[in-house]
C-alpha positions as CSV (number, residue, x, y, z in Angstrom):
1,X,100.6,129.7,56.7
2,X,103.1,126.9,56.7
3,X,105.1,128.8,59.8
4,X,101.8,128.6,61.8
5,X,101.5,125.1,61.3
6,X,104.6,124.5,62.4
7,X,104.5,127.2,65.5
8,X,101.3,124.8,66.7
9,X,102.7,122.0,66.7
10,X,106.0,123.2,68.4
11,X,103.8,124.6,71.1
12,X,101.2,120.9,71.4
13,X,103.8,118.7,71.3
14,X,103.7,116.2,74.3
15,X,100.7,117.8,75.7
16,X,98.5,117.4,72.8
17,X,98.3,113.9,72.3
18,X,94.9,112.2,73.1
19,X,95.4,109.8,76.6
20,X,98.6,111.6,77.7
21,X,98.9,111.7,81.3
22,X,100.5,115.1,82.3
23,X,98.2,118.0,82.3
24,X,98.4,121.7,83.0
25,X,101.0,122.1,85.8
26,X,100.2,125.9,86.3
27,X,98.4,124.9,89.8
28,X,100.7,122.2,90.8
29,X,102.9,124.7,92.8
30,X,99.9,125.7,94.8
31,X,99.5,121.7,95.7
32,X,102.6,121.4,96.9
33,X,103.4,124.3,99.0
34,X,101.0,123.5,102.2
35,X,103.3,120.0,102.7
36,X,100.5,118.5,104.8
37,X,97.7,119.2,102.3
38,X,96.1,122.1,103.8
39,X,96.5,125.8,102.1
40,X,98.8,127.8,104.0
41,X,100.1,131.6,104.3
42,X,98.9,133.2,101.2
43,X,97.2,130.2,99.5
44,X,93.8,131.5,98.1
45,X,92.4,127.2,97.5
46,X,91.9,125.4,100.3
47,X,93.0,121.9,99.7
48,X,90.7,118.8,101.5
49,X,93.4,117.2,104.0
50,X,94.8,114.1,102.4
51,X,94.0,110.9,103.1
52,X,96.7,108.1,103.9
53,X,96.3,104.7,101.5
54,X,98.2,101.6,102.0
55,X,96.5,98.5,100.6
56,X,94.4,98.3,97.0
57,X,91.2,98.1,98.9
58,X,92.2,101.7,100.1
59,X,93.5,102.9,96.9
60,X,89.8,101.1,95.2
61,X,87.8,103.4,98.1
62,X,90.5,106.6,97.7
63,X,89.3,107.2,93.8
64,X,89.0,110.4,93.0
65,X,89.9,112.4,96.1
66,X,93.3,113.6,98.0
67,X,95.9,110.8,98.6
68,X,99.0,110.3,100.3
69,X,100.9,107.0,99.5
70,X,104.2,105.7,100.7
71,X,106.8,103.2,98.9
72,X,109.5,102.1,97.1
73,X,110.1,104.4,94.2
74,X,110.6,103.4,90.8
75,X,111.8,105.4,87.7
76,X,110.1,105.3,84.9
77,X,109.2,106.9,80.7
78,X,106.0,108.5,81.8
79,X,106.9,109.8,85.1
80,X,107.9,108.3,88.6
81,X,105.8,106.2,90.6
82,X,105.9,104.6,94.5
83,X,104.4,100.9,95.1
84,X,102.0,100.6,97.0
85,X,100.7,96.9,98.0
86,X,102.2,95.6,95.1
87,X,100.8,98.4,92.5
88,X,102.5,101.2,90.9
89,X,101.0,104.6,91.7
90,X,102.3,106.9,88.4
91,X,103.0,110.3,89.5
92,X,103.6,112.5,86.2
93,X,104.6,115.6,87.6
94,X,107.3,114.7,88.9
95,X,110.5,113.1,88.7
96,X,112.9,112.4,91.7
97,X,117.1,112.1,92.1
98,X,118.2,108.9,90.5
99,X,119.5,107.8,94.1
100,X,115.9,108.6,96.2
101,X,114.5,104.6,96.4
102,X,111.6,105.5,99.2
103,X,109.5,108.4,98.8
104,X,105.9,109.4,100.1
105,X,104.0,111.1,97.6
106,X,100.4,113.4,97.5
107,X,98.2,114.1,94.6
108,X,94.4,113.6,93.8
109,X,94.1,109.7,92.7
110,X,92.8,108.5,89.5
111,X,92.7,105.3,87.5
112,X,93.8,106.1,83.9
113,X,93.1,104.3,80.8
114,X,96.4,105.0,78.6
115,X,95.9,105.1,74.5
116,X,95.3,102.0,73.2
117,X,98.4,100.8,70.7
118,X,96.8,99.8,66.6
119,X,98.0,98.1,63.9
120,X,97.7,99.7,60.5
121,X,97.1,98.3,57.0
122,X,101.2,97.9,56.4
123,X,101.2,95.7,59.6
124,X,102.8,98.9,61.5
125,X,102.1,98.9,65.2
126,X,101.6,102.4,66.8
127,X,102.9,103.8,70.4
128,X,100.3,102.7,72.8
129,X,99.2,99.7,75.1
130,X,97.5,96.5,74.9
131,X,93.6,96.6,75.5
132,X,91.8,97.4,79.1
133,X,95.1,98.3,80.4
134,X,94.8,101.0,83.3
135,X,96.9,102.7,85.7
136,X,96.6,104.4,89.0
137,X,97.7,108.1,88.9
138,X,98.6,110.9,90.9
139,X,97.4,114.2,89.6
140,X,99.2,117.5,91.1
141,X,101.5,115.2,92.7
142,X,104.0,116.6,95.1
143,X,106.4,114.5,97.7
144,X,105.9,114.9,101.3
């Protein structure tokens, strides 16, 4: 009983956790192979063509559907991201060479409210974020 135990939570650690941001990568290969957007060759899922975003108003209109953004590429704990109009775009599938500092990037957009950090009765803070904090994300997120 106690090997079980321990054979589950080999197999949900890091993609178990309640707010974390990567998610079942099994289709992301599929996302990435027709480069423009489009399926091509063999692809059985058509993907809707993506559409190009540049400013926050257009990221704001762009929720939930097919992006393509363009930026300066920073590195960080959760996954690389691209700046766009002075916001971070997170892409967690991915992670670029150290030495790439401009990237465009294509993934379905979403704004993501990451767990909120508590405080327990010791005065121990937990891993987490301060309140209403949200992020834009790229899920199945491929470069171009």
């Amino acid at each position: 009983m106690r090997l079980a135990a321990v054979a589950i939570a080999a197999v949900c650690m890091g993609g178990c956790m309640k707010g974390e941001p990567k998610h079942d990568t099994s289709t992301a290969g599929s996302a990435a192979s027709g480069g423009s957007g489009a399926a091509s060759g063999g692809n059985a899922v058509a993907l809707a063509p993506a559409r190009s975003v540049a400013t926050f108003a257009e990221l704001k209109a762009a929720a939930g559907q097919r992006v393509r953004v363009k930026g300066r590429v920073q590195h960080e704990k959760l996954g690389d991201s691209v700046v766009v109009d002075g916001l971070d775009v997170l892409c967690p599938d991915l992670r670029l060479p150290d030495d790439v500092t401009e990237a465009e990037l294509e993934g379905r957009l979403e704004l993501w409210e990451p767990p909120v950090a508590t405080t327990n009765d010791k005065g121990e803070i937990s891993q987490g974020v301060t309140e209403s904090t949200r992020r834009w994300v790229l899920r199945d997120c491929a470069r171009v």
